[in-house]
gemmi code that builds the backbone of each chain (N, CA, C; Angstrom):
import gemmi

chains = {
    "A": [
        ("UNK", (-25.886, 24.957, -21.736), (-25.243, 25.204, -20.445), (-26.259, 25.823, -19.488)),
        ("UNK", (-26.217, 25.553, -18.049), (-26.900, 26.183, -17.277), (-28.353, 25.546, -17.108)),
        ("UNK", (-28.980, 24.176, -18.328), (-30.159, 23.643, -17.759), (-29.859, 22.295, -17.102)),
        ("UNK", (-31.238, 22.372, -16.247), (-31.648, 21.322, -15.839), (-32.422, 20.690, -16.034)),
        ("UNK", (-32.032, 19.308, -16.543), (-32.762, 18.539, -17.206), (-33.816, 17.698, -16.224)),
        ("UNK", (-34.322, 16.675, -15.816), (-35.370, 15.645, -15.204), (-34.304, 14.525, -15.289)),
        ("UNK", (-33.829, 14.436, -16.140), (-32.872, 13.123, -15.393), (-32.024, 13.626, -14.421)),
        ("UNK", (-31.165, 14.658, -14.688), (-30.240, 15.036, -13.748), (-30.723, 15.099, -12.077)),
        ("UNK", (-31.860, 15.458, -12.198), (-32.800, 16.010, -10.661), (-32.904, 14.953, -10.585)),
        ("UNK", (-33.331, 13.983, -11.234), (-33.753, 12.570, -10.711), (-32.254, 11.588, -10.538)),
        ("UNK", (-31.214, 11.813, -11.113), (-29.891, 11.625, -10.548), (-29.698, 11.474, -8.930)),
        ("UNK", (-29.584, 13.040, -8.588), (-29.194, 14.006, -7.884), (-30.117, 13.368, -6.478)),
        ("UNK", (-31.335, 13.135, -7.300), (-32.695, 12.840, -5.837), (-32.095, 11.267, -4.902)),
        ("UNK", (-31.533, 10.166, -6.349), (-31.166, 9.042, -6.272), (-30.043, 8.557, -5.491)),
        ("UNK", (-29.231, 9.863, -5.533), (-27.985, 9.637, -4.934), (-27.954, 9.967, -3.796)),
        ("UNK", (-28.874, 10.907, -3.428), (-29.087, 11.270, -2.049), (-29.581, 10.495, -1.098)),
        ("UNK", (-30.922, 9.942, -1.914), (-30.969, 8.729, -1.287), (-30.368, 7.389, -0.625)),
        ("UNK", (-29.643, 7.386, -1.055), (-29.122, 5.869, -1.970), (-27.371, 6.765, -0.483)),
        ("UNK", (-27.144, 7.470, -0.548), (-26.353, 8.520, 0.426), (-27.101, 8.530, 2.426)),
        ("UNK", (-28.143, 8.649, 2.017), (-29.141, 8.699, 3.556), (-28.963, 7.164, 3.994)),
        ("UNK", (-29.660, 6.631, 3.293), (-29.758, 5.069, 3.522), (-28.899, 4.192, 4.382)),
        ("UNK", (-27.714, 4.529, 3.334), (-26.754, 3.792, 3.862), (-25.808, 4.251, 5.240)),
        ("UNK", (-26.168, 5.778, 5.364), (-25.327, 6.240, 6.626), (-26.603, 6.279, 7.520)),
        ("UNK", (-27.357, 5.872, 7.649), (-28.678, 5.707, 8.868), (-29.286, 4.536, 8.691)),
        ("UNK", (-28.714, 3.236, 8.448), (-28.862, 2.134, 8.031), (-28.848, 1.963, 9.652)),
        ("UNK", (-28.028, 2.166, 10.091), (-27.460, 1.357, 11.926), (-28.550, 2.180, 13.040)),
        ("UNK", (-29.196, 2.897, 12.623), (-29.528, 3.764, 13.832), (-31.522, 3.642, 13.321)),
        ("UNK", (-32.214, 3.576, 12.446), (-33.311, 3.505, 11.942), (-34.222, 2.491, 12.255)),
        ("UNK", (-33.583, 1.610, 12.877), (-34.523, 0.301, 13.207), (-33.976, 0.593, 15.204)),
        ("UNK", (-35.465, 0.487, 16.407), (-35.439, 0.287, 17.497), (-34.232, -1.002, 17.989)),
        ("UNK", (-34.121, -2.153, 17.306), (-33.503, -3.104, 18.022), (-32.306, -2.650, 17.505)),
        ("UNK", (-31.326, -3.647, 18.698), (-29.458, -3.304, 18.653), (-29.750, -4.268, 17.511)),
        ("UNK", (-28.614, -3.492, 16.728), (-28.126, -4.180, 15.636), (-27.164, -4.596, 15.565)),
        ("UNK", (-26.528, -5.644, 15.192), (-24.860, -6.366, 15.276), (-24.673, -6.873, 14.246)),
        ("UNK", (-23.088, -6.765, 13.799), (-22.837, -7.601, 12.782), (-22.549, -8.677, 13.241)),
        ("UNK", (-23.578, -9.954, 11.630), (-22.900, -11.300, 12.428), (-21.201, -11.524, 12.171)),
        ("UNK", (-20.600, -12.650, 13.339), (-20.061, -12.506, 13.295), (-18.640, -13.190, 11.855)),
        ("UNK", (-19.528, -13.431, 11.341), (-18.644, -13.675, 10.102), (-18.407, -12.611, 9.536)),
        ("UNK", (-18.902, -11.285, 9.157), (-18.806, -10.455, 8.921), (-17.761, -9.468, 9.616)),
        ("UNK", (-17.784, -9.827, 11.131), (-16.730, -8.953, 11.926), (-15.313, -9.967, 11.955)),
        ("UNK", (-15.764, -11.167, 11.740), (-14.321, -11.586, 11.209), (-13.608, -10.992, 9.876)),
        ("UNK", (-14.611, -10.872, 8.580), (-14.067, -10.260, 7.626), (-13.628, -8.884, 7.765)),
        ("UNK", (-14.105, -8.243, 8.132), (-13.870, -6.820, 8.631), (-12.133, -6.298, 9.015)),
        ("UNK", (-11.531, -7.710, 10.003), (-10.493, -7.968, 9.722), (-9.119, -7.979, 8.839)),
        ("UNK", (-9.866, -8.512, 7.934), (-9.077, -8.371, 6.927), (-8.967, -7.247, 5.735)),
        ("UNK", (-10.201, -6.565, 5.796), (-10.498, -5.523, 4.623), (-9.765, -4.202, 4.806)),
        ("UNK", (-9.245, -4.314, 5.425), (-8.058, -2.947, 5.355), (-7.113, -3.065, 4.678)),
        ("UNK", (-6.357, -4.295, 5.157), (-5.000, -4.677, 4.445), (-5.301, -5.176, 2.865)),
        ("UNK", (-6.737, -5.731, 2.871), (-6.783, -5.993, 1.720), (-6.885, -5.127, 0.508)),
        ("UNK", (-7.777, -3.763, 1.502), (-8.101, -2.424, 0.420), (-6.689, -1.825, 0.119)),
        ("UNK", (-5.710, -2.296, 0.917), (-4.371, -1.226, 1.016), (-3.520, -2.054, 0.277)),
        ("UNK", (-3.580, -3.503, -0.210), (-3.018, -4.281, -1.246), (-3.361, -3.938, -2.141)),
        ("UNK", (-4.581, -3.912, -2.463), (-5.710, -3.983, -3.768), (-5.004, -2.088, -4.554)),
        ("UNK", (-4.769, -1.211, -3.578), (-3.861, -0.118, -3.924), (-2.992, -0.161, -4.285)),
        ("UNK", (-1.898, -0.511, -3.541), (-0.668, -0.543, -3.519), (0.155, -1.622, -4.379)),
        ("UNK", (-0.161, -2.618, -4.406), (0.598, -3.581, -5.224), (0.432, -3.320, -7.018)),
        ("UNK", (-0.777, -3.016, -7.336), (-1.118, -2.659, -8.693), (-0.147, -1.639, -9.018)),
        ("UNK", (0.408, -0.465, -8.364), (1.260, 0.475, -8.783), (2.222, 0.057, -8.748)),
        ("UNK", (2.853, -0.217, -7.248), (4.347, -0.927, -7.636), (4.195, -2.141, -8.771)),
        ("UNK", (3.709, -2.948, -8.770), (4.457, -3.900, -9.775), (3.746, -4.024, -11.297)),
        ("UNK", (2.708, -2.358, -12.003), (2.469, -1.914, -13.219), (2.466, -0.701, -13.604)),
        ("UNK", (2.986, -0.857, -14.483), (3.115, 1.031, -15.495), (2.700, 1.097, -16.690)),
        ("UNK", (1.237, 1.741, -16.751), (0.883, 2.467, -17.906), (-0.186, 1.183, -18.031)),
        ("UNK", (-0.490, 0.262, -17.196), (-1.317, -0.354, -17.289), (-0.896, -1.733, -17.644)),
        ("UNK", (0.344, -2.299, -17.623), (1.026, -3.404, -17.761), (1.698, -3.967, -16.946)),
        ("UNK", (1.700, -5.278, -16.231), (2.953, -5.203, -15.565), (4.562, -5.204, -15.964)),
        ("UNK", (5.511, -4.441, -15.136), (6.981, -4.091, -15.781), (7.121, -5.631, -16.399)),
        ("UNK", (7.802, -5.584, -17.403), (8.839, -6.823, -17.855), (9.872, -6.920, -17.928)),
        ("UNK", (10.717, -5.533, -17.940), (12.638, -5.450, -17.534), (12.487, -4.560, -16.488)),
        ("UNK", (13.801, -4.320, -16.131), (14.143, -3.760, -14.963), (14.811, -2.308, -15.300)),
        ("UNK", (13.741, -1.553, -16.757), (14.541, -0.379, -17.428), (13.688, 0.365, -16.964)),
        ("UNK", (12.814, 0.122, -15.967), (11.797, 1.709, -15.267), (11.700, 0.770, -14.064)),
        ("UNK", (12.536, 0.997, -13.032), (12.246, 0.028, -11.615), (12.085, 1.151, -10.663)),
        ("UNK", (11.686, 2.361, -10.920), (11.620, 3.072, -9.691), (10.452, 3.143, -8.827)),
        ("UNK", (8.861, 2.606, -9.570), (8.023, 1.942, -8.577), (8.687, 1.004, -7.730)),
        ("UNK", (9.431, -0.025, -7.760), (9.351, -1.488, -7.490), (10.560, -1.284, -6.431)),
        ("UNK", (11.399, -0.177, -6.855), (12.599, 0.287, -6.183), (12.191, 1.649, -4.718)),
        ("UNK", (11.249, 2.526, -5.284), (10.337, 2.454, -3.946), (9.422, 1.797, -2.915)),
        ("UNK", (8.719, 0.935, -3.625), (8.367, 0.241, -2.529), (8.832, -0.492, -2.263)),
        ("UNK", (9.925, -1.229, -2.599), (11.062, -2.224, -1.662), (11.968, -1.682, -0.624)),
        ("UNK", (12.173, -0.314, -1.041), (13.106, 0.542, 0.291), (11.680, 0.633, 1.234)),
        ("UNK", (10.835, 0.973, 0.947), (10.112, 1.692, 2.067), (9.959, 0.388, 2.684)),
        ("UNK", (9.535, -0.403, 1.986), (9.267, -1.964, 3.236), (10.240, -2.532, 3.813)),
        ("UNK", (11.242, -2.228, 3.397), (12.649, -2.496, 4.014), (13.187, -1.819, 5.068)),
        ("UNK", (12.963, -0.389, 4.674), (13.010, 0.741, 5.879), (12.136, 0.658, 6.917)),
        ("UNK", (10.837, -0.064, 6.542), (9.633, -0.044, 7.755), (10.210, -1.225, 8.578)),
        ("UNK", (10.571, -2.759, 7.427), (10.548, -3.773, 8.855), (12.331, -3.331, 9.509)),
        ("UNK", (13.216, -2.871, 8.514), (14.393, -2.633, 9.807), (13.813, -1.626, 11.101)),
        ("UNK", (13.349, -0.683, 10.750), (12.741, 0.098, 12.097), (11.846, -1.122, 13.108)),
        ("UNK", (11.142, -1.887, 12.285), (10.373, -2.303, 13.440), (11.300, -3.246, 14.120)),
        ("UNK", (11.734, -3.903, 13.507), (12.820, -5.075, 14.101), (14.105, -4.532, 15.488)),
        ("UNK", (13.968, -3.114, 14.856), (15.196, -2.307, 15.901), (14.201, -1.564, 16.824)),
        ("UNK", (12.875, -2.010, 17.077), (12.286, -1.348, 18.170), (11.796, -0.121, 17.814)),
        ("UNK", (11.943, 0.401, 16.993), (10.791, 1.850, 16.607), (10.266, 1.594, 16.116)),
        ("UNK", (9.168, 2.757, 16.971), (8.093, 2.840, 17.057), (7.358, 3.709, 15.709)),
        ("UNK", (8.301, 4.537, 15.778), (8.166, 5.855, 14.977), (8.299, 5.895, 13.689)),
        ("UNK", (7.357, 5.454, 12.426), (6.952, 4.775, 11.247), (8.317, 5.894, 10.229)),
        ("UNK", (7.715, 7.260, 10.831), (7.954, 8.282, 10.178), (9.633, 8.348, 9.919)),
        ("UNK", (10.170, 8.273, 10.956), (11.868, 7.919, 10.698), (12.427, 7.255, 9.314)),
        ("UNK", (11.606, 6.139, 9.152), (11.636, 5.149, 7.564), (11.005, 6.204, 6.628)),
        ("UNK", (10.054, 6.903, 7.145), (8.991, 7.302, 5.501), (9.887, 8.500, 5.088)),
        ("UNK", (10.554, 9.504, 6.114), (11.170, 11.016, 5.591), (11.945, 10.465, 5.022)),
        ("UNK", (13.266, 9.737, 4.931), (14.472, 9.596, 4.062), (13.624, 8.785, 2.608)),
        ("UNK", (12.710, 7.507, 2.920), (12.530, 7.272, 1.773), (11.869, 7.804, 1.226)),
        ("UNK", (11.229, 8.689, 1.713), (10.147, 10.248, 0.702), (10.897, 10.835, -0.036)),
        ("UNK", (12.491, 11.485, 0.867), (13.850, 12.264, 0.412), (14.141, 12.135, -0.750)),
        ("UNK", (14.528, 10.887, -0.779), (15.478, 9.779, -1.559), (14.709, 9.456, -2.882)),
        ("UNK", (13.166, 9.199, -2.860), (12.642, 9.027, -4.449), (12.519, 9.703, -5.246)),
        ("UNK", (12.542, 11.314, -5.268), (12.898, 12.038, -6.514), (14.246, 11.863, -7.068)),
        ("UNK", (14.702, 11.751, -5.653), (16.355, 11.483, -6.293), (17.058, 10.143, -7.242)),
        ("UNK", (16.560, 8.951, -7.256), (16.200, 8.069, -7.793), (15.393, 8.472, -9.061)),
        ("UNK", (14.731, 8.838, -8.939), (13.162, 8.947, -10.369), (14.497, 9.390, -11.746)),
        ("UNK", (15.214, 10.790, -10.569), (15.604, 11.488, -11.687), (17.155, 10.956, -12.580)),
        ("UNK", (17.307, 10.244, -11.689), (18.864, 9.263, -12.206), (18.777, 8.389, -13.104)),
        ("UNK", (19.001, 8.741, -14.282), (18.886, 7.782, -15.386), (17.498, 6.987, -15.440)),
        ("UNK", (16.783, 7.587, -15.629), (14.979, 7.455, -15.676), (14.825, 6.043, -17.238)),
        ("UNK", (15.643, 5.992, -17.778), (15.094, 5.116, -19.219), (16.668, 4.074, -19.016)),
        ("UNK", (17.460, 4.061, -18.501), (18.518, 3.328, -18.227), (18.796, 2.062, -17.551)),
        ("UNK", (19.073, 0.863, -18.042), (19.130, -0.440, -17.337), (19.926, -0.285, -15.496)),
        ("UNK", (19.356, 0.139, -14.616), (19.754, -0.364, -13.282), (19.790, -1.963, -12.433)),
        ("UNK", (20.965, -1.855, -12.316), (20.808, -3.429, -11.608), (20.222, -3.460, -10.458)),
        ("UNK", (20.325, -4.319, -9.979), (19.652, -4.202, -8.383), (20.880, -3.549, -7.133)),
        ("UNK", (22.370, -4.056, -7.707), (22.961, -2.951, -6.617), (22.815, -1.734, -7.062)),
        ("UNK", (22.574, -1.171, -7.984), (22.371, 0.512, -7.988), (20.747, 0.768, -7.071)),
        ("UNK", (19.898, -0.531, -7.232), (18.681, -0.138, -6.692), (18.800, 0.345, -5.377)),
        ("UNK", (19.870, -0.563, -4.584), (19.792, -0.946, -3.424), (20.809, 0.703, -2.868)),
        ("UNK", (21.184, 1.505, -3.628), (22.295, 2.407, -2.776), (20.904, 3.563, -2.120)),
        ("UNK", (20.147, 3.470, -2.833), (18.872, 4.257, -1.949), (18.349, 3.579, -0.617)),
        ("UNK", (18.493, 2.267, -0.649), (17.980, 1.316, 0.668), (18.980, 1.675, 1.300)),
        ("UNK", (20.490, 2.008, 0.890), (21.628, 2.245, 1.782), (21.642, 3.673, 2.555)),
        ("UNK", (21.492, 4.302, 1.539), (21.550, 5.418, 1.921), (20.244, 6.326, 2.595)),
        ("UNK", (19.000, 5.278, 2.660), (18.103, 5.854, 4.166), (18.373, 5.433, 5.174)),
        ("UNK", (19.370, 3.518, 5.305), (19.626, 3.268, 6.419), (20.539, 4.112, 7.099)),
        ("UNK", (21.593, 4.577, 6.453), (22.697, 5.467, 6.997), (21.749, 6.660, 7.785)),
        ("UNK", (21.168, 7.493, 6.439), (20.145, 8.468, 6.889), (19.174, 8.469, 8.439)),
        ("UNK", (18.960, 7.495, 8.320), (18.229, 7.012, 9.699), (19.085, 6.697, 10.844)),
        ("UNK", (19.825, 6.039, 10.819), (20.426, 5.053, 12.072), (21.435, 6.501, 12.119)),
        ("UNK", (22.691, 7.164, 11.403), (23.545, 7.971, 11.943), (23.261, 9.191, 11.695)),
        ("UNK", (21.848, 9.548, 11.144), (21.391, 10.937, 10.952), (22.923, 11.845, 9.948)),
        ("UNK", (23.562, 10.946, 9.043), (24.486, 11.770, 8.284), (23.689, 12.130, 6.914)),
        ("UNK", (23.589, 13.323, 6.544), (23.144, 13.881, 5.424), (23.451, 12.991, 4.220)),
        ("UNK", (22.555, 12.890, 3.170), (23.091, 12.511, 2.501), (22.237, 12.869, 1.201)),
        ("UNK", (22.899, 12.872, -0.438), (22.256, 13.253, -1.299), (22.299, 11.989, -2.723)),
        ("UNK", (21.174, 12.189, -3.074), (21.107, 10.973, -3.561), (21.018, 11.862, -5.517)),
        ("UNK", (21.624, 13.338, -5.972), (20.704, 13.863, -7.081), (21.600, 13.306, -8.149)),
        ("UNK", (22.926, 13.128, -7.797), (24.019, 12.214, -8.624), (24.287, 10.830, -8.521)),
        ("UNK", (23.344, 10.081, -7.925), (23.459, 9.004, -8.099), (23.993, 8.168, -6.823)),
        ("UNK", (25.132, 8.738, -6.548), (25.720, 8.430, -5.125), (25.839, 9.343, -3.880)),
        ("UNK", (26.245, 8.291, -2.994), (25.918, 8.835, -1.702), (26.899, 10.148, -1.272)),
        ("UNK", (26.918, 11.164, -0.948), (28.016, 12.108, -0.666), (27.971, 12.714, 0.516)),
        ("UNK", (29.027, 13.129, 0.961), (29.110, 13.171, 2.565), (29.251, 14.809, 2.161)),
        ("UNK", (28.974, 15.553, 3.033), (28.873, 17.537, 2.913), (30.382, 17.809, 3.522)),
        ("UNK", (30.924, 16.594, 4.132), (31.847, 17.387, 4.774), (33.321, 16.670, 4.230)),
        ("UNK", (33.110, 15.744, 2.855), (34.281, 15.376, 2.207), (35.172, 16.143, 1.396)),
        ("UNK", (34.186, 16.996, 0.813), (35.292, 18.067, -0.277), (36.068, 19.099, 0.762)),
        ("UNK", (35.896, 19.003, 2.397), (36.037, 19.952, 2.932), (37.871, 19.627, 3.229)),
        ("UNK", (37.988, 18.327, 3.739), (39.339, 17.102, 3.764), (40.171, 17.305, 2.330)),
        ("UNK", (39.085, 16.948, 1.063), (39.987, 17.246, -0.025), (40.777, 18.354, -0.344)),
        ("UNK", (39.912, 20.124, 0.127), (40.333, 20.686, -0.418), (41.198, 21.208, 0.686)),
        ("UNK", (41.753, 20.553, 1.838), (42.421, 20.823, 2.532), (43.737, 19.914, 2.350)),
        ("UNK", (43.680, 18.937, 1.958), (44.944, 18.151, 1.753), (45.189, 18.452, 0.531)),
    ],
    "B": [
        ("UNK", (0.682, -0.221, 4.871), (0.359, -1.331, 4.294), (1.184, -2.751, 5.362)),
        ("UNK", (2.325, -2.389, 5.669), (3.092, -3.414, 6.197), (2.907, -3.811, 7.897)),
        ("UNK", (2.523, -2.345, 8.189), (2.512, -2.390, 9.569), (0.582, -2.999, 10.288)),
        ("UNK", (0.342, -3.319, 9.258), (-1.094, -3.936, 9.295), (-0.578, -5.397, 9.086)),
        ("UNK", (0.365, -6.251, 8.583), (0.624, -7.581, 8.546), (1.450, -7.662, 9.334)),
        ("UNK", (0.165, -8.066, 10.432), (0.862, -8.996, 11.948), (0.694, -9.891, 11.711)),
        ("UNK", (-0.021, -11.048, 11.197), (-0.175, -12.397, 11.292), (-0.654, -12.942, 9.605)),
        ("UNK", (-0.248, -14.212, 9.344), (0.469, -14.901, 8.125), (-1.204, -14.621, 7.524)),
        ("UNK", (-2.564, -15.118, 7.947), (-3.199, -14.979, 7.441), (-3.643, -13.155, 6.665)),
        ("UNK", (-3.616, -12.362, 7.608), (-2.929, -11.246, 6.789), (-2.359, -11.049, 5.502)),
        ("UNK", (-0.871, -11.525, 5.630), (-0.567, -11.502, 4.559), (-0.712, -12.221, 3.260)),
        ("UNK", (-1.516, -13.563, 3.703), (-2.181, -14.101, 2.609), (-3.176, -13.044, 2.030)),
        ("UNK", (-3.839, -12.283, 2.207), (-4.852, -11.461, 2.590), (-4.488, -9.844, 1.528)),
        ("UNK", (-3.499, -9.353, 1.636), (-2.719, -8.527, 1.120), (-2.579, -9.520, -0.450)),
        ("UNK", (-1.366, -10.147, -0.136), (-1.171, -11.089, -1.329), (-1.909, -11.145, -2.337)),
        ("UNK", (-3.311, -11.637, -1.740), (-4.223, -11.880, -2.631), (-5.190, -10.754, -3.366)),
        ("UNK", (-4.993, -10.068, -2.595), (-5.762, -8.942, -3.118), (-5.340, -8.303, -4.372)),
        ("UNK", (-3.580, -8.272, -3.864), (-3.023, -7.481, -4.524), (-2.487, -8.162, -6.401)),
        ("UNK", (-2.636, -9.653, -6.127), (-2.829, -10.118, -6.996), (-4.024, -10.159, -8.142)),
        ("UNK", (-5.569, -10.023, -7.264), (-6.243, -10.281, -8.387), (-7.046, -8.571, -8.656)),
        ("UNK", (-6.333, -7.466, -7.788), (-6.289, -6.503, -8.385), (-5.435, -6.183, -9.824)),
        ("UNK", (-4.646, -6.854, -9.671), (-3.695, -7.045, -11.157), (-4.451, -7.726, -12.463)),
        ("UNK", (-5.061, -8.403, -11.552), (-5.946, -9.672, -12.710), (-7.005, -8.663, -13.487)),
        ("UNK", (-7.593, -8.318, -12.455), (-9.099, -7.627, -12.856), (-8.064, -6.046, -13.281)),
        ("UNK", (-7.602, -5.129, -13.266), (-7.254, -3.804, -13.856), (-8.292, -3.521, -14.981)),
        ("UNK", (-8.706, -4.463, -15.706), (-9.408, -4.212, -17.086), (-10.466, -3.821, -16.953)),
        ("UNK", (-11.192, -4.257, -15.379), (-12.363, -3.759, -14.747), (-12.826, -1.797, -14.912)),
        ("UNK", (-13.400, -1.205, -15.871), (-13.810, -0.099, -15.260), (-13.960, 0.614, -13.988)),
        ("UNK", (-14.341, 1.370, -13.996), (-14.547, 2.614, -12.365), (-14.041, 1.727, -11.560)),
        ("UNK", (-12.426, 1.649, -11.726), (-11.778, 1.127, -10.557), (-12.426, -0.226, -9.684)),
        ("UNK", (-13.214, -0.711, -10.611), (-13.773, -1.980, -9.925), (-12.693, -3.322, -9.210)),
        ("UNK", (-11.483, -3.305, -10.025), (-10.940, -4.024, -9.593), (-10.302, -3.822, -8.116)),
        ("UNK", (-10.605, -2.763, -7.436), (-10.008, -2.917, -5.889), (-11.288, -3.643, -5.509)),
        ("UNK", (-12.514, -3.328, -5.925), (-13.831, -3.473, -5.260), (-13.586, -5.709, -5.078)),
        ("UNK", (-13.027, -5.915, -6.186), (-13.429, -7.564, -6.393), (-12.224, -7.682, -6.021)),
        ("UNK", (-11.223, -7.565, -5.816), (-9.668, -7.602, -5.118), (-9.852, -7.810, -3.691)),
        ("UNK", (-10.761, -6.774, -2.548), (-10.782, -6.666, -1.797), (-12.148, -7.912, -0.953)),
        ("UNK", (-13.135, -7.892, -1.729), (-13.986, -8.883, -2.559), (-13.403, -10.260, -1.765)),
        ("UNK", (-12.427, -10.704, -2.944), (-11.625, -11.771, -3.518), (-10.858, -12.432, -1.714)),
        ("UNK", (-10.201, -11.507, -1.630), (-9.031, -11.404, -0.217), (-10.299, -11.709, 0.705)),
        ("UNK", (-10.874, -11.235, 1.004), (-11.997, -11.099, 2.630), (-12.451, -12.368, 2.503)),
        ("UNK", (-12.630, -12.860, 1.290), (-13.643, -14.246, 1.151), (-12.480, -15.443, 1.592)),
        ("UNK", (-11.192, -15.556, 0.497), (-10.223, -16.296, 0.939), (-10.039, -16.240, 2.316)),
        ("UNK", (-9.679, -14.979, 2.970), (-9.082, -15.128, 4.592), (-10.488, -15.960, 5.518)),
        ("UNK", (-11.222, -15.957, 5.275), (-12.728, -16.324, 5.870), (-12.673, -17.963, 5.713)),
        ("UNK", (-12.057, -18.129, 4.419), (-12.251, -19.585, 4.325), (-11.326, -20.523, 4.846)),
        ("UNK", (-10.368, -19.628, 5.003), (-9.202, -20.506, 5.631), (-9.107, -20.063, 7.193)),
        ("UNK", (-9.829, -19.038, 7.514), (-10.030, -18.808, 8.943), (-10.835, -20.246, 9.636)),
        ("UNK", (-11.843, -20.362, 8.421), (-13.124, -21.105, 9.498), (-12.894, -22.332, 9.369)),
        ("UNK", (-11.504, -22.835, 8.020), (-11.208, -24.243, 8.114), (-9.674, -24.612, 9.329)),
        ("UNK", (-9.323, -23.244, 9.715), (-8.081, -23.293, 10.851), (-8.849, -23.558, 12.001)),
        ("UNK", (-10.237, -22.901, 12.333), (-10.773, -22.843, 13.655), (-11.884, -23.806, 13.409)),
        ("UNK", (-12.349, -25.110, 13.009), (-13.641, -25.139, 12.601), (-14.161, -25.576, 13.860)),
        ("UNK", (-14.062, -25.760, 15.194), (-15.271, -26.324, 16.168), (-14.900, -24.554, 17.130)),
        ("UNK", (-14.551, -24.198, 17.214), (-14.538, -23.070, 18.119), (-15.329, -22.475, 18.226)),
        ("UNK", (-15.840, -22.248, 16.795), (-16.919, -21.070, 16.618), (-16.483, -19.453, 16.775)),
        ("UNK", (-15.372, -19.265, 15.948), (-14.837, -17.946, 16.360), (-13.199, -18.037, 16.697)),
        ("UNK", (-13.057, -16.981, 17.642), (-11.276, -17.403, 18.174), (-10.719, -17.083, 16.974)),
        ("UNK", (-11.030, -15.456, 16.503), (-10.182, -15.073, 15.022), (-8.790, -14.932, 15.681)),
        ("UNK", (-7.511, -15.096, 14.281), (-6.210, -15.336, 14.600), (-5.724, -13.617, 14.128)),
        ("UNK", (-6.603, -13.360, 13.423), (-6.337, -11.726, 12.492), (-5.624, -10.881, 13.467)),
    ],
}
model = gemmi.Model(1)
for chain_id, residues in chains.items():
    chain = gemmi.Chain(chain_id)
    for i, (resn, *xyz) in enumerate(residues, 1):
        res = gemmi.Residue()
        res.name, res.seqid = resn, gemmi.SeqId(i, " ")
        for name, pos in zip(("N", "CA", "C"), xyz):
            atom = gemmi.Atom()
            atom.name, atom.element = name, gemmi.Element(name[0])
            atom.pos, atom.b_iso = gemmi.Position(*pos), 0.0
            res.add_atom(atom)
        chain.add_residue(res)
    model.add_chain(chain)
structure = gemmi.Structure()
structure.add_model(model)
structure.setup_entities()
């Protein structure tokens, strides 16, 4: 513990390098430099692609497999609300991403924790897609830790009638 | 992720990525976003320059 070896320094020297290079690559040579433009066409696409190349591997594998039943769907059941929640917002004119992301942020522990090893169909999937649209569009509270949707102000009717 | 697919080539683009990030997983140090992302840029390019081929440009992205 505590030495330094000659490879490590020579690591350390390599990476720095190899670190300089590439962030003073654009500015080190006198002439303008441009990307050609095949390159700024690709450029295009490498966002969405880095943000697929993320995102799809989680939703649709667990533990390094892709799912084969529908007895752990709560990846596949989050990211179908959230894309569902994103294009109804966009389709209804908001702007405001975040409206879709708080309820379905809300809403996935609450899901995770509901029968976590238990066959869900797709309408049980879907009462979380229900219950951010409600969440969103009429701003009515809602709790998702039992499974269904519950209103705060129903037991109030019951225990009055 | 979604609000970046404005146009179909896009989502070919996503698609694909997100597919042969699945393929490659077996890849070490996370290589498979590297050839995923790789994979996608090259496809959208090829079907860009066979949608536009006398223009010289005029991306649809």
């Amino acid at each position: 513990m505590g030495e330094t070896d000659a490879w490590t320094l020579f690591t350390i020297v390599l990476m720095a390098g190899v670190t300089v290079l590439t962030r003073c690559l654009f500015f080190l040579s006198d002439k303008p430099w441009t990307l050609p433009h095949w390159a700024q066409r690709g450029l295009q696409y490498a966002p969405i692609a880095a943000l697929g190349a993320v995102v799809i591997p989680e939703v649709v594998m667990t533990q390094g497999a892709l799912i084969q039943t529908w007895q752990e769907p709560p990846p596949v059941c989050r990211g179908c609300r959230c894309g569902l929640v994103f294009l109804a917002q966009r389709r209804a004119g908001h702007h405001r991403h975040w409206h879709g992301c708080v309820p379905g942020l809300a809403v996935g522990p609450g899901l995770g924790a509901v029968k976590p090893r238990s066959r869900r169909s797709p309408v049980a999937c879907a009462e979380p897609i229900k219950a951010a649209f409600i969440q969103t569009r009429y701003r009515v509270p809602c709790r998702l830790a039992t499974g269904h949707i519950s209103y705060p102000h129903a037991h109030l009717n019951s225990t009055r009638s | 992720m979604l609000s970046l697919a404005t146009s179909p080539l896009r989502i070919v683009s996503m698609t694909v990525s997100g597919m042969a990030a699945v393929v490659a997983w077996a890849l070490p140090l996370k290589l498979n976003i590297v050839v995923a992302i790789a994979v996608a840029v090259t496809l959208a390019l090829i079907i860009d320059a066979q949608r536009t081929p006398h223009t010289g440009g005029g991306s649809h992205g």
